[in-house]
N, C-alpha and C positions, 0 to 999 in steps of 0.2 A: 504494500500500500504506500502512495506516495506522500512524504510529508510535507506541508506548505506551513511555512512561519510567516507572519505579519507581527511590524513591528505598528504598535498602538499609537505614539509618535509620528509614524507614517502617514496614518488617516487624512490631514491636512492636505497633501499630494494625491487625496481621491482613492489610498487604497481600502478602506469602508467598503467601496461599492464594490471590489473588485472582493472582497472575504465572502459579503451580501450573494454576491451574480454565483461564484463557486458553487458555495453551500446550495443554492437553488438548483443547481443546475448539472452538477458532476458530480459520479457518485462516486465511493471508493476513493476519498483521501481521506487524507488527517489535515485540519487546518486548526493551525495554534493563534491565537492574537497573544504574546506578549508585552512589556507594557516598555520594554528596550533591548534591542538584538544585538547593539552595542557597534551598528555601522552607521554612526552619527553623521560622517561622512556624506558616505550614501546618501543619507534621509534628509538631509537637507539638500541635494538637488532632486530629486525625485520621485517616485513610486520605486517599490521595490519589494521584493518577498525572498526569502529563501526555498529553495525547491531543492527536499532534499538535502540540505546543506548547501545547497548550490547559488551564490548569490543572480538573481535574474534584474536585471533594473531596465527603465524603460522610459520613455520621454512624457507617456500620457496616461492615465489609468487603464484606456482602449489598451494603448497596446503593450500594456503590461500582462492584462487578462489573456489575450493572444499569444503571446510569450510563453506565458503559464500551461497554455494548452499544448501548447507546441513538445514542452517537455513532456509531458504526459504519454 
């Protein structure tokens, strides 16, 4: 099963909608919201999730969700 983290921090960069649209929609993961993933970096330019351990970042929430599937 594949794991997706979201950092809580994040949400501001629209990834809410992107944990929301998952959960609705793809079954068979694991999705965590924690409240810091600890890539501050990161999260301050943009959406982002880990997949897997795998960091995925992306310019828009679209196509961060795209991204997400892609690994899958």
């Amino acid at each position: 099963m594949v794991e997706i983290k979201f950092c809580e921090n994040n949400f501001a960069q629209g990834t809410e909608e992107v944990v929301n649209q998952l959960r609705e929609e793809v079954e068979d993961i694991n999705i965590e919201v924690e409240s810091c993933l600890g890539y501050c970096g990161d999260c301050a330019v943009g959406p982002f999730a880990l997949v897997d351990d795998e960091l995925v970042q992306a310019d828009t929430s679209e196509e961060l969700y795209e991204m997400i599937l892609q690994h899958l």
